[in-house]
BANUFI-955251 format. One line per 4 residues: for each residue x, y, z of C-alpha. Coordinates in Angstrom, 2 decimals, padded with zeros to 5 digits. Example, Ala and Ser with C-alpha at 12.3 -4.5 7.8 and 13.67 -1.06 7.14 Angstrom:
2
012.30,-004.50,007.80 ~ 013.67,-001.06,007.14
This chain:
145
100.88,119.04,143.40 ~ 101.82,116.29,146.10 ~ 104.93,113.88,146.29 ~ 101.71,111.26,145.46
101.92,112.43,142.00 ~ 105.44,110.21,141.29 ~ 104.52,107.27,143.55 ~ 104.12,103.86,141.72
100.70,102.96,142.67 ~ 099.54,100.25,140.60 ~ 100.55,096.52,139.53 ~ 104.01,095.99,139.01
106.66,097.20,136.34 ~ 106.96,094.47,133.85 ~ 110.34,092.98,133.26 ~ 112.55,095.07,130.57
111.70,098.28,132.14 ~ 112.94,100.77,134.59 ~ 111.89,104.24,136.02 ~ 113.25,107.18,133.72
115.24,109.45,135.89 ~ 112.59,112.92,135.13 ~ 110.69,113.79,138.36 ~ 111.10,117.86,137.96
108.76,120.18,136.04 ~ 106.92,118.21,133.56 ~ 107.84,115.12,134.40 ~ 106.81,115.49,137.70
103.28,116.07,136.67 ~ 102.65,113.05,134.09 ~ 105.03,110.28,135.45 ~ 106.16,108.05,136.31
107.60,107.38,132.63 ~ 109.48,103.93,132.48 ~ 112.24,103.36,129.69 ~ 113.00,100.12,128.08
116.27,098.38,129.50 ~ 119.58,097.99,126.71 ~ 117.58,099.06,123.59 ~ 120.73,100.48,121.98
119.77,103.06,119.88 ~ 116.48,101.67,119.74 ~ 114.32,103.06,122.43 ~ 110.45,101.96,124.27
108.92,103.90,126.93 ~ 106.12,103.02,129.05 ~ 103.78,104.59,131.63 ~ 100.75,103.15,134.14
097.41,104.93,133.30 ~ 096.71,106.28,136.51 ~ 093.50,108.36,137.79 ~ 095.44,111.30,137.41
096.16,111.01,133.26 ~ 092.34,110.26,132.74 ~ 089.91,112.28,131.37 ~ 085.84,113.06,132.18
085.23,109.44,130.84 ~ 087.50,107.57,132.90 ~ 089.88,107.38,129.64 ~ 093.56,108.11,129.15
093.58,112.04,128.24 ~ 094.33,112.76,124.79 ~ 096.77,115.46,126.20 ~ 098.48,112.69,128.58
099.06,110.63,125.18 ~ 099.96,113.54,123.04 ~ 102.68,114.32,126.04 ~ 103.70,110.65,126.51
104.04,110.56,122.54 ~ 106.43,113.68,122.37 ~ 108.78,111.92,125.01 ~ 108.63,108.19,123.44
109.08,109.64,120.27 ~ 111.66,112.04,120.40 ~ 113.83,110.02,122.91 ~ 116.02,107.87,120.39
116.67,111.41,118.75 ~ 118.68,111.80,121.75 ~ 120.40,108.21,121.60 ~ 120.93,108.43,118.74
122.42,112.35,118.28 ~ 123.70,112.44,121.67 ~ 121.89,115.64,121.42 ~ 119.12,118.01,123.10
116.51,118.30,120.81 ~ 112.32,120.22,120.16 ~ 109.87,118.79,119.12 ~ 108.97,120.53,115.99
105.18,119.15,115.14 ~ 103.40,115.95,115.77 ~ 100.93,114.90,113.50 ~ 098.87,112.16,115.09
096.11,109.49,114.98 ~ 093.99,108.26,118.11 ~ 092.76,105.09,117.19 ~ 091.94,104.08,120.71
091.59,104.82,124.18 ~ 093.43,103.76,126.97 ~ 092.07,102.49,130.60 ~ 092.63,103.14,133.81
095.42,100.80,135.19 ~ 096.52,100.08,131.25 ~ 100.06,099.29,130.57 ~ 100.94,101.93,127.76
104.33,101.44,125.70 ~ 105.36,103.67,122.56 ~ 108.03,103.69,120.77 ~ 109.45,105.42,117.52
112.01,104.70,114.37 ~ 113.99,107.56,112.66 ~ 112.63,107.92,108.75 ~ 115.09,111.02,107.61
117.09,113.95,108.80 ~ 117.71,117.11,106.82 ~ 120.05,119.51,107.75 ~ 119.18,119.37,112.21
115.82,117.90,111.43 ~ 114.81,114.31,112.24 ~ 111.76,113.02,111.10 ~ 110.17,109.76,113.77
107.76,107.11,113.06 ~ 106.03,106.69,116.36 ~ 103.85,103.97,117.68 ~ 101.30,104.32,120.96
099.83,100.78,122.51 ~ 098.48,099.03,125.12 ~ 098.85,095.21,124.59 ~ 097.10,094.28,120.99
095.82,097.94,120.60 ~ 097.26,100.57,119.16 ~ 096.37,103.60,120.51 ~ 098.24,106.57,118.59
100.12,106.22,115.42 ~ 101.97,109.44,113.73 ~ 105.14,111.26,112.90 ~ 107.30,113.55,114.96
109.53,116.07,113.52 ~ 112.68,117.37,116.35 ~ 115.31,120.07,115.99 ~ 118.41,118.90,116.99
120.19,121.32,119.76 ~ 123.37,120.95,121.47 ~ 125.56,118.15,122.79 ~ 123.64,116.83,125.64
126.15,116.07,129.08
């Protein structure tokens, strides 16, 4: 892959976001990710659609939004638990499609732990539309640095 691949390349980032510091292995591949500015414990995350998430239709990959949901999900486990964490399953909805160029935001609420278990609520969009809805479940790890 090529430096390109972590480039902002499109409009600007809206106001309330900045870049999430992940530009190694994974990252590297499906970013930039953006993170909401002083959310507390309560988190948003954000990509640009670019040509590289799309699929044979021109459309945000269902893998790109499965990924993207398994970050914007699971991150306020780690504000939250100050913890590493898996993702355990993700049981998910598409309800639409995202564009090339589309702002795409998700975001998540924590519904119930047991034991190192958390349980999400998550939430994929793009403006008015909601893209993915679902649930995550995440093992809580160690203490994170």
């Amino acid at each position: 892959m090529t430096d390109d691949l972590v480039e902002e390349k499109e409009s600007p980032v809206p106001e309330g976001y900045q870049v999430l510091n992940w530009f190694s292995g994974f990252g590297r591949q499906i970013g930039p990710i953006y993170e909401g500015i002083g959310g507390g414990q309560e988190s948003s995350m954000a990509f640009r659609v670019q040509e590289y998430h799309t699929n044979g239709m021109g459309n945000c990959h269902g893998g790109m939004l499965m990924a993207f949901a398994d970050v914007a999900w699971g991150h306020p486990v780690s504000l939250i638990y100050h913890r590493h964490w898996v993702t355990v399953r993700l049981m998910t909805d598409f309800l639409s499609g995202g564009k090339l160029g589309d702002w795409v935001e998700g975001g998540s609420e924590v519904i119930g732990m047991e034991d190192d278990f958390i349980t999400v609520k998550g939430r994929i969009w793009s403006g008015d539309r909601t893209l993915l809805t679902g649930t995550g479940l995440f093992k809580l790890l160690g203490p994170r640095s």
